[in-house]
NURO-256339 format. One record per residue: residue in three letters; chain; x, y, z of N, C-alpha, C, O, CB in turn. Coordinates in nm, 3 decimals. Glycine has a CB too. Example, Ala and Ser with C-alpha at 12.3 -4.5 7.8 and 13.67 -1.06 7.14 Angstrom:
<nodes>
<res:ala chain:A n.c1:1.319 n.c2:-0.569 n.c3:0.780 ca.c1:1.230 ca.c2:-0.450 ca.c3:0.780 c.c1:1.320 c.c2:-0.330 c.c3:0.780 o.c1:1.424 o.c2:-0.332 o.c3:0.846 cb.c1:1.131 cb.c2:-0.447 cb.c3:0.905>;
<res:ser chain:A n.c1:1.285 n.c2:-0.225 n.c3:0.708 ca.c1:1.367 ca.c2:-0.106 ca.c3:0.714 c.c1:1.290 c.c2:0.003 c.c3:0.787 o.c1:1.341 o.c2:0.114 o.c3:0.804 cb.c1:1.408 cb.c2:-0.060 cb.c3:0.572>;
</nodes>
This chain:
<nodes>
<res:unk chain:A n.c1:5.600 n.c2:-4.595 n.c3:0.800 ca.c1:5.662 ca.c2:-4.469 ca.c3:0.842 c.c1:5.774 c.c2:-4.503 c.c3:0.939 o.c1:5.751 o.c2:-4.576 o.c3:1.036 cb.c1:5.557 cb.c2:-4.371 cb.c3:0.907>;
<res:unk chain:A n.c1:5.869 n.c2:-4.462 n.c3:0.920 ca.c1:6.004 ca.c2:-4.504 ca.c3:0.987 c.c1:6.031 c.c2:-4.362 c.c3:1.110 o.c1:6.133 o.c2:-4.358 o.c3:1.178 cb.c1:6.151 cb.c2:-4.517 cb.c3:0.840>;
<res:unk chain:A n.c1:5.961 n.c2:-4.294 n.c3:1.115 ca.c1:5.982 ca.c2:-4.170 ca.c3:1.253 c.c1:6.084 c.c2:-4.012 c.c3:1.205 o.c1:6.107 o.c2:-3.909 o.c3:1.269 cb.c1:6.100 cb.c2:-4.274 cb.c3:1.411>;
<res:unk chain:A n.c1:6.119 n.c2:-4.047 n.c3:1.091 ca.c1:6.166 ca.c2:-3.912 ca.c3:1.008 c.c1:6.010 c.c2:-3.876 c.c3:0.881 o.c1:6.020 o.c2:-3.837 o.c3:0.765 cb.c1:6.360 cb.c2:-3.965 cb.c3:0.896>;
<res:unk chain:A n.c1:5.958 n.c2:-3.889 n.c3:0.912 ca.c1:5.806 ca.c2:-3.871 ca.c3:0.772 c.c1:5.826 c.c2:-3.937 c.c3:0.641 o.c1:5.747 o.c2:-3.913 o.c3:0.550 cb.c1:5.775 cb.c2:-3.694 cb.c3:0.707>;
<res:unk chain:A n.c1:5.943 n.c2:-4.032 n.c3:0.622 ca.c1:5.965 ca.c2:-4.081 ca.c3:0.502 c.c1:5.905 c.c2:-4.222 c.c3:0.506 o.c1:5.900 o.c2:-4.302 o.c3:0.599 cb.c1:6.110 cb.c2:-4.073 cb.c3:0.468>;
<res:unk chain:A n.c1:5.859 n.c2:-4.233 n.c3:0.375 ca.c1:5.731 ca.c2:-4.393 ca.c3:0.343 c.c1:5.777 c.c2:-4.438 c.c3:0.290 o.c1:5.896 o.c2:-4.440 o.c3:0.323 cb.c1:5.591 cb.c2:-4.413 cb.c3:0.278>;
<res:unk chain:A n.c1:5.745 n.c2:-4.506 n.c3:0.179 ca.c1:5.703 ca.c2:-4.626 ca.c3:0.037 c.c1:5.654 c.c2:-4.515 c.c3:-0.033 o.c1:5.711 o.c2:-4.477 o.c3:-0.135 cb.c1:5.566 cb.c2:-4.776 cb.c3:0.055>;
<res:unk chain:A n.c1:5.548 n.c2:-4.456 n.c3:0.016 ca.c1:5.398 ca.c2:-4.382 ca.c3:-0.077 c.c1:5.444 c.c2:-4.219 c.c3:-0.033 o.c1:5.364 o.c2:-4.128 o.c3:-0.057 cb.c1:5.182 cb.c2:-4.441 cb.c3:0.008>;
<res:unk chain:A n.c1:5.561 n.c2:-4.193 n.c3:0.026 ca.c1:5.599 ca.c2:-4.070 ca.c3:0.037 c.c1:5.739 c.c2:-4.029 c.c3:0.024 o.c1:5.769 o.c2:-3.924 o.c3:0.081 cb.c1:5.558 cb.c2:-4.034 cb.c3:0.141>;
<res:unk chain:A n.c1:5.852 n.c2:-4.109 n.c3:-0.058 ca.c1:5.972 ca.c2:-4.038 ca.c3:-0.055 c.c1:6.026 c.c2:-3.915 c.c3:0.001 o.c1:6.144 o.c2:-3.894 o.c3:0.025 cb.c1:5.990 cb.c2:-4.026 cb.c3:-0.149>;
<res:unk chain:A n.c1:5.938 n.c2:-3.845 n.c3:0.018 ca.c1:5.996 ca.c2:-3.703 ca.c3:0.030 c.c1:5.966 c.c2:-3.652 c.c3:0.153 o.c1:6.025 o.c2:-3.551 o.c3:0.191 cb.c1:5.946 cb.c2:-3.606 cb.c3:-0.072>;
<res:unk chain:A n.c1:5.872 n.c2:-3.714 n.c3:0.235 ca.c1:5.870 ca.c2:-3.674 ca.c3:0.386 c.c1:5.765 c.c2:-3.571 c.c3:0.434 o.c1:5.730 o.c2:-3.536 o.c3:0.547 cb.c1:6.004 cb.c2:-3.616 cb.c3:0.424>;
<res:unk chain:A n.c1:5.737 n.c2:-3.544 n.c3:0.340 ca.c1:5.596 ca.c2:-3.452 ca.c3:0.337 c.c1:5.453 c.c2:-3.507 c.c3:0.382 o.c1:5.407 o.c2:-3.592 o.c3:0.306 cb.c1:5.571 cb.c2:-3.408 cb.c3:0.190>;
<res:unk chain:A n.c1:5.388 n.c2:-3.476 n.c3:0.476 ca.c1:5.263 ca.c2:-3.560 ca.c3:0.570 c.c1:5.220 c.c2:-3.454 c.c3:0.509 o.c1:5.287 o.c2:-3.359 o.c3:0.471 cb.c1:5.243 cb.c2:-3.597 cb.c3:0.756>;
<res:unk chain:A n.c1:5.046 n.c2:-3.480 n.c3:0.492 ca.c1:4.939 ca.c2:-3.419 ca.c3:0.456 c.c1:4.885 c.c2:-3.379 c.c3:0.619 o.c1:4.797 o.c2:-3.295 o.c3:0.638 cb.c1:4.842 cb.c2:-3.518 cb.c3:0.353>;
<res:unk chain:A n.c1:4.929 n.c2:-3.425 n.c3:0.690 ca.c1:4.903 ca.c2:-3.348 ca.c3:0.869 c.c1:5.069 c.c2:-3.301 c.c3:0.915 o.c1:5.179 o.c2:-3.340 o.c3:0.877 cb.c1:4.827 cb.c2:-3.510 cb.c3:1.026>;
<res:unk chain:A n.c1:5.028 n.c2:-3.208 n.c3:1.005 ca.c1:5.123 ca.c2:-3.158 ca.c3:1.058 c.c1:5.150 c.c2:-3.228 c.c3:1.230 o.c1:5.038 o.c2:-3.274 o.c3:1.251 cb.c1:5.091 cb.c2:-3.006 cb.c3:1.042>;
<res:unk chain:A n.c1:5.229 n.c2:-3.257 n.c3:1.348 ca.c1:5.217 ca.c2:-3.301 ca.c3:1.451 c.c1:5.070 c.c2:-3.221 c.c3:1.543 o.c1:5.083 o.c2:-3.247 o.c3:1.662 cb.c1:5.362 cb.c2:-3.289 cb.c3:1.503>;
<res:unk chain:A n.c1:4.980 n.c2:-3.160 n.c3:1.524 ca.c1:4.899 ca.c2:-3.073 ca.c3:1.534 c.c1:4.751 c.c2:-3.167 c.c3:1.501 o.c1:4.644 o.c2:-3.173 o.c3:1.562 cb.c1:4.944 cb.c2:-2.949 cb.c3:1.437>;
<res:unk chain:A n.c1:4.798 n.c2:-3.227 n.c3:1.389 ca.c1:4.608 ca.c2:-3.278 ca.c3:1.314 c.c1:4.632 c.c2:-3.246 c.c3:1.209 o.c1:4.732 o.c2:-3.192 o.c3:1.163 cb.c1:4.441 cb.c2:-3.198 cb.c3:1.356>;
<res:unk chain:A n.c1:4.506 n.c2:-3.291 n.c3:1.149 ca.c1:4.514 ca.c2:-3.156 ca.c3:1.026 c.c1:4.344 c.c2:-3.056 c.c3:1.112 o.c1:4.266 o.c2:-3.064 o.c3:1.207 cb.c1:4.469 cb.c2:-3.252 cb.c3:0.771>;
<res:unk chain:A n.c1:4.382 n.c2:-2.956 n.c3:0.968 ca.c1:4.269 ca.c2:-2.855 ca.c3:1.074 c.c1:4.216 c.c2:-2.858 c.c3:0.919 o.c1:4.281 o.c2:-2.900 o.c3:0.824 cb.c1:4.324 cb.c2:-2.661 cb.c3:1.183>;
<res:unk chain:A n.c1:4.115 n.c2:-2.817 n.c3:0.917 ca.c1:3.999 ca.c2:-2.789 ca.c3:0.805 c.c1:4.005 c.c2:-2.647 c.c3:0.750 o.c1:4.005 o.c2:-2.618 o.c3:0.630 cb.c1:3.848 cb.c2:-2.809 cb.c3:0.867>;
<res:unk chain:A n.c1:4.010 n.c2:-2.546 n.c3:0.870 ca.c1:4.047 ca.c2:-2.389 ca.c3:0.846 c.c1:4.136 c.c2:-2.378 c.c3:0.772 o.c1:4.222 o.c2:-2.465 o.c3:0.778 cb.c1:4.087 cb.c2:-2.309 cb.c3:0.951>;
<res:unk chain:A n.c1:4.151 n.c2:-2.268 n.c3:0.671 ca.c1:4.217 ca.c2:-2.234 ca.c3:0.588 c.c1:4.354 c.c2:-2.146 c.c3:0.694 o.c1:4.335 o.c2:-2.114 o.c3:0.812 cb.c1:4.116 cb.c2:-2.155 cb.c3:0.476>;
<res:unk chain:A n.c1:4.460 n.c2:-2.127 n.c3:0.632 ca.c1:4.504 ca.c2:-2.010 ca.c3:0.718 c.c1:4.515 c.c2:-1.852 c.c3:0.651 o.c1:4.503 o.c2:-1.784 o.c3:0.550 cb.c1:4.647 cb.c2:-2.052 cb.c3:0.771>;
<res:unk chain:A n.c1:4.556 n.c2:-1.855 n.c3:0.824 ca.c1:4.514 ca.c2:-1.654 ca.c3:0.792 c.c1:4.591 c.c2:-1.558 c.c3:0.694 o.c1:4.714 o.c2:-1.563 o.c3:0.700 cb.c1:4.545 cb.c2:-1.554 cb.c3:0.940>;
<res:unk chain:A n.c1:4.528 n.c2:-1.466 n.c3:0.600 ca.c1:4.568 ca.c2:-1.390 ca.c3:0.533 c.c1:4.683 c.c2:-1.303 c.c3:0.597 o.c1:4.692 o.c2:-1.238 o.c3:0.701 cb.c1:4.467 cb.c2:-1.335 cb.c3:0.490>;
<res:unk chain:A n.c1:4.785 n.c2:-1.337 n.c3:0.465 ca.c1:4.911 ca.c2:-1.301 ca.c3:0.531 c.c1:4.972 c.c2:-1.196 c.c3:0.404 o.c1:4.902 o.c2:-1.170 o.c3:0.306 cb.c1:5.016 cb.c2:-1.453 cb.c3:0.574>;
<res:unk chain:A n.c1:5.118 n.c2:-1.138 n.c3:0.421 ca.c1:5.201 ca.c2:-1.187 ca.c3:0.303 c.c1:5.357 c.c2:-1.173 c.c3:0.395 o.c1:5.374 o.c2:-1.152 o.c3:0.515 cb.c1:5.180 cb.c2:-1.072 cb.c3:0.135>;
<res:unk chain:A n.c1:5.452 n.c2:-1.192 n.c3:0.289 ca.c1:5.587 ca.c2:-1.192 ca.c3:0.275 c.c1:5.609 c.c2:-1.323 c.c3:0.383 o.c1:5.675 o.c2:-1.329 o.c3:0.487 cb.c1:5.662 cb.c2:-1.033 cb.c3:0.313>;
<res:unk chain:A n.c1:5.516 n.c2:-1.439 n.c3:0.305 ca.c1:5.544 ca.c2:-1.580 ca.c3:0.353 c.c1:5.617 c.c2:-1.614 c.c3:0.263 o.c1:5.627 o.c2:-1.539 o.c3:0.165 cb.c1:5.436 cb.c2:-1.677 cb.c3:0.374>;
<res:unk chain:A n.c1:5.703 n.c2:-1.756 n.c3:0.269 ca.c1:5.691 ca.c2:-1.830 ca.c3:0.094 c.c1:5.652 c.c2:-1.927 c.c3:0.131 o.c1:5.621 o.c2:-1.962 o.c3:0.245 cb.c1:5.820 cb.c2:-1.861 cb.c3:-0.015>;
<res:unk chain:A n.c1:5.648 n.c2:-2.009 n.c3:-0.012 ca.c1:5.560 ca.c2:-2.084 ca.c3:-0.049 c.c1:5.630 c.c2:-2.182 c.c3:-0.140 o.c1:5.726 o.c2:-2.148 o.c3:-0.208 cb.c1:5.453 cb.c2:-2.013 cb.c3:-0.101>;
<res:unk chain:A n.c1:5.582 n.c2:-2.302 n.c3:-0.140 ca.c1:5.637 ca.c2:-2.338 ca.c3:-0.292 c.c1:5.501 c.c2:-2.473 c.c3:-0.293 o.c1:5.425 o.c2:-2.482 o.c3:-0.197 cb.c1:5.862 cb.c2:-2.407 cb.c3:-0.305>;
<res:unk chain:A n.c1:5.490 n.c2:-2.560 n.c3:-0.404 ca.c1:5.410 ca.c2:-2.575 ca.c3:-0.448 c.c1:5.508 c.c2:-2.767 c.c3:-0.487 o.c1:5.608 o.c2:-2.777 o.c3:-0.558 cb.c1:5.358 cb.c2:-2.436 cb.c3:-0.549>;
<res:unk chain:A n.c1:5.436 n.c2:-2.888 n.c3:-0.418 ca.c1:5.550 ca.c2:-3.012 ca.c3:-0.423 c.c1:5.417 c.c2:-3.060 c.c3:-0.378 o.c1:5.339 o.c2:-3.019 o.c3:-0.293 cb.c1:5.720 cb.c2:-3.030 cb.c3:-0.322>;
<res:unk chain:A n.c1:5.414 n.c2:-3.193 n.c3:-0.490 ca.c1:5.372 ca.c2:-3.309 ca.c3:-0.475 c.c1:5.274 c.c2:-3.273 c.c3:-0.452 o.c1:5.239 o.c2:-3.283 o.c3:-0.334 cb.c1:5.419 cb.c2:-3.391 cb.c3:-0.405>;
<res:unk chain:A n.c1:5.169 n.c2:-3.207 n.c3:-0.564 ca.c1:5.022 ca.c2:-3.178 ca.c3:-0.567 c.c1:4.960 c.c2:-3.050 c.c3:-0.386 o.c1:4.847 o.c2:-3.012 o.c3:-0.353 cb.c1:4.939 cb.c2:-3.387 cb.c3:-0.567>;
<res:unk chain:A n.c1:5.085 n.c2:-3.028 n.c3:-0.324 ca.c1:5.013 ca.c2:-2.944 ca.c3:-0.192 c.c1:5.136 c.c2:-2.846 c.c3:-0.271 o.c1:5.233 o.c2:-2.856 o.c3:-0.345 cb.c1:5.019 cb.c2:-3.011 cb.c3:0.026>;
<res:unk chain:A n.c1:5.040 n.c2:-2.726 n.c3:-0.181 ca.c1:5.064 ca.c2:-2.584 ca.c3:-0.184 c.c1:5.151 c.c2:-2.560 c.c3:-0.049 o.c1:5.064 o.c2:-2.539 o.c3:0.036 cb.c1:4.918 cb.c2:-2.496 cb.c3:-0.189>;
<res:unk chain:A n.c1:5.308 n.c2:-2.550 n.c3:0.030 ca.c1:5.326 ca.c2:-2.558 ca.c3:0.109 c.c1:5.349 c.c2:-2.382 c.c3:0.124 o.c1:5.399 o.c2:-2.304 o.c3:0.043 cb.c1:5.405 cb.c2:-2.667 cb.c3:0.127>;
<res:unk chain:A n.c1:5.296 n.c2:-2.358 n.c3:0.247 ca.c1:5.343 ca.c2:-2.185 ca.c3:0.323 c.c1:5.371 c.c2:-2.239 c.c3:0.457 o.c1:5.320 o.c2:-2.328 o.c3:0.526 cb.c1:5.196 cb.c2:-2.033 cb.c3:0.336>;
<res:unk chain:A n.c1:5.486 n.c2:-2.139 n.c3:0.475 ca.c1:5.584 ca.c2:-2.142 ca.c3:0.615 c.c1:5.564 c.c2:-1.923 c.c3:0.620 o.c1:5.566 o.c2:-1.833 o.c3:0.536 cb.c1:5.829 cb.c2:-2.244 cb.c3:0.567>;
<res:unk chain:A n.c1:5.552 n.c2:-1.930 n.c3:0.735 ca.c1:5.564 ca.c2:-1.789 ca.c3:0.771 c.c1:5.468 c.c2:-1.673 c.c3:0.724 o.c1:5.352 o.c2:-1.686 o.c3:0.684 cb.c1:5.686 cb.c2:-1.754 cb.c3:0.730>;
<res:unk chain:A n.c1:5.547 n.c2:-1.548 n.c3:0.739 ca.c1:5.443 ca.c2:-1.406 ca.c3:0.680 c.c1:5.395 c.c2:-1.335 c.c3:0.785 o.c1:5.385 o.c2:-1.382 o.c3:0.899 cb.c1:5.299 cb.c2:-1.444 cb.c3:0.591>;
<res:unk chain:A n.c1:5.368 n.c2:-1.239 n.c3:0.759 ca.c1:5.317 ca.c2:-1.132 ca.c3:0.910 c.c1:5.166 c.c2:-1.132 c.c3:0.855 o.c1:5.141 o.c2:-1.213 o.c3:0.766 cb.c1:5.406 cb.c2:-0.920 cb.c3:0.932>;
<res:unk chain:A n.c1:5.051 n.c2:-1.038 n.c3:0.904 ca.c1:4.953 ca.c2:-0.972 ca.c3:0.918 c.c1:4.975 c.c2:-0.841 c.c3:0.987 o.c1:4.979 o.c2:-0.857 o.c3:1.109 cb.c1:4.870 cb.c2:-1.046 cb.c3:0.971>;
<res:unk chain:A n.c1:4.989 n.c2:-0.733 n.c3:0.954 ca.c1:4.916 ca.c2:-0.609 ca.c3:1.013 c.c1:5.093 c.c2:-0.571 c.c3:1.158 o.c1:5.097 o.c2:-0.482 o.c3:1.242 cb.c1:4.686 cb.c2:-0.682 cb.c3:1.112>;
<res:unk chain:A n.c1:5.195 n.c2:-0.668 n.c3:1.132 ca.c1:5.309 ca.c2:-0.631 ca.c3:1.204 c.c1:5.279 c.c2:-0.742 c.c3:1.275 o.c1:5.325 o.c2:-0.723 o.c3:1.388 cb.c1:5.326 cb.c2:-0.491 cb.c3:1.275>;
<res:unk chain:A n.c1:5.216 n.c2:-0.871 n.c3:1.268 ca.c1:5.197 ca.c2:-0.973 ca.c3:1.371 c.c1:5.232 c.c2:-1.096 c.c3:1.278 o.c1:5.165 o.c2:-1.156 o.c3:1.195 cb.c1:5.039 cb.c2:-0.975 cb.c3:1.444>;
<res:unk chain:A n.c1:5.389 n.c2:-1.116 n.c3:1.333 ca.c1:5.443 ca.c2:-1.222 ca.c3:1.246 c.c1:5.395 c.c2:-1.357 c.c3:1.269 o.c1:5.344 o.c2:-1.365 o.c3:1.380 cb.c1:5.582 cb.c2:-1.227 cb.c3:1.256>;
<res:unk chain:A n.c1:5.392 n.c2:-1.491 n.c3:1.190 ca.c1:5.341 ca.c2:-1.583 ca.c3:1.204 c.c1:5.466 c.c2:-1.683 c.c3:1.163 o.c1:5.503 o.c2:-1.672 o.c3:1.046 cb.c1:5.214 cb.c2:-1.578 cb.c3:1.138>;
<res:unk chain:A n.c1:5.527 n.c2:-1.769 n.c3:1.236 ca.c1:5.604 ca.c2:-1.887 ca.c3:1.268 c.c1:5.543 c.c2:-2.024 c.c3:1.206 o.c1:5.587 o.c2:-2.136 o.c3:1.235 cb.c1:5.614 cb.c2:-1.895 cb.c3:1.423>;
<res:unk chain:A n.c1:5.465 n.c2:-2.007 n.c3:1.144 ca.c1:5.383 ca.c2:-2.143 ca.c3:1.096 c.c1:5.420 c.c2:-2.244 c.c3:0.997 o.c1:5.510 o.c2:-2.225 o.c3:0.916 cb.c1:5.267 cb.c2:-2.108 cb.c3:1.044>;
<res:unk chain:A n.c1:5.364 n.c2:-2.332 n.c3:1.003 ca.c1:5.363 ca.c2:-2.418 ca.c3:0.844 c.c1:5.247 c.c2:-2.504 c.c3:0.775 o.c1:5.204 o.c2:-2.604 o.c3:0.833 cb.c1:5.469 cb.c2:-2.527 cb.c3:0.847>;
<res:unk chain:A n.c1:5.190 n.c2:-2.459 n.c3:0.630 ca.c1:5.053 ca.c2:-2.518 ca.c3:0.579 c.c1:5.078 c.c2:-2.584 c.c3:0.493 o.c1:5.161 o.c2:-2.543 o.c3:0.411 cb.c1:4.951 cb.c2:-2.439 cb.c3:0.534>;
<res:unk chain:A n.c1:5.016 n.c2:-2.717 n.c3:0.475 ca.c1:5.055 ca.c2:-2.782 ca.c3:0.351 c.c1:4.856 c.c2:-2.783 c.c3:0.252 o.c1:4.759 o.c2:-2.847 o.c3:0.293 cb.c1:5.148 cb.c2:-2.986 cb.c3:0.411>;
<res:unk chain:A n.c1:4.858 n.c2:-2.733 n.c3:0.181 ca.c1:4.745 ca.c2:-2.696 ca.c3:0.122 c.c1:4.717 c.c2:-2.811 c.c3:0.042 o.c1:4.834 o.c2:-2.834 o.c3:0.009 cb.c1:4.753 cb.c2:-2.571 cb.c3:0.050>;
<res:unk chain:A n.c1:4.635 n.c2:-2.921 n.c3:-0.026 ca.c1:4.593 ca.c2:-3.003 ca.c3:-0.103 c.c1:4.576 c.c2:-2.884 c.c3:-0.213 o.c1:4.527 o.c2:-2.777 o.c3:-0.177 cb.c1:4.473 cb.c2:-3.094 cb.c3:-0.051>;
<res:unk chain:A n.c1:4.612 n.c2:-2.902 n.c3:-0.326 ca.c1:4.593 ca.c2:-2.804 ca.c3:-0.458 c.c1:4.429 c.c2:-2.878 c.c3:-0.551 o.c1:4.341 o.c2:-2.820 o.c3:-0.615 cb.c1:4.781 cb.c2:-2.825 cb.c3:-0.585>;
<res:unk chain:A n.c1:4.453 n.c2:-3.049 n.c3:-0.512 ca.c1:4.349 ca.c2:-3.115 ca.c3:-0.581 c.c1:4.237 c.c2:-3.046 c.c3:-0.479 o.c1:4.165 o.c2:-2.959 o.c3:-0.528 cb.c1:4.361 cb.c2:-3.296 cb.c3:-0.592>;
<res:unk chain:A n.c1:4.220 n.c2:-3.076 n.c3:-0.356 ca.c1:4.090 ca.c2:-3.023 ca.c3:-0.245 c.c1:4.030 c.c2:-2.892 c.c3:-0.311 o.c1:3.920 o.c2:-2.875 o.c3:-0.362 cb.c1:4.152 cb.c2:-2.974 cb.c3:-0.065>;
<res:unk chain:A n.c1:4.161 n.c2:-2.784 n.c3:-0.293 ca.c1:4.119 ca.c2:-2.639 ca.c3:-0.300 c.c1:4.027 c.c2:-2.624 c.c3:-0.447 o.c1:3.917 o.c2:-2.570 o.c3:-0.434 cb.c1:4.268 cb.c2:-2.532 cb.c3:-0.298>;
<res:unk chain:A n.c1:4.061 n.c2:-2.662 n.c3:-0.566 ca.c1:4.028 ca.c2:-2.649 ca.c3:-0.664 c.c1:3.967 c.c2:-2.744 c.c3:-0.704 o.c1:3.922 o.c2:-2.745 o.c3:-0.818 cb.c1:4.101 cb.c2:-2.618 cb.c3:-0.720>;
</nodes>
């Protein structure tokens, strides 16, 4: 790892942890996040709940979930 998230075994810069950990919890039911779906994870950035916006970012394992 060279200090931008780019590898050998990751071209694209995408960590399966975030500077955080990883967390086990799913995250919270949202919508009018997006999403897109790279290199087997499910990634979501953003979305409100109930008028309580969320600033976030999840990278989901698609193999784990299913």
């Amino acid at each position: 790892m060279n200090g931008t998230g780019n590898s050998p075994n990751n071209p694209g810069g995408v960590n399966s942890k975030n500077i955080y950990g990883k967390v086990s919890a799913r995250p919270a039911a949202r919508d009018g996040h997006s999403g897109i779906i790279f290199n087997g994870r499910f990634i979501v950035f953003g979305g409100d709940r109930h008028q309580c916006p969320f600033n976030d970012l999840h990278f989901l394992s698609i193999a784990e979930e299913f």
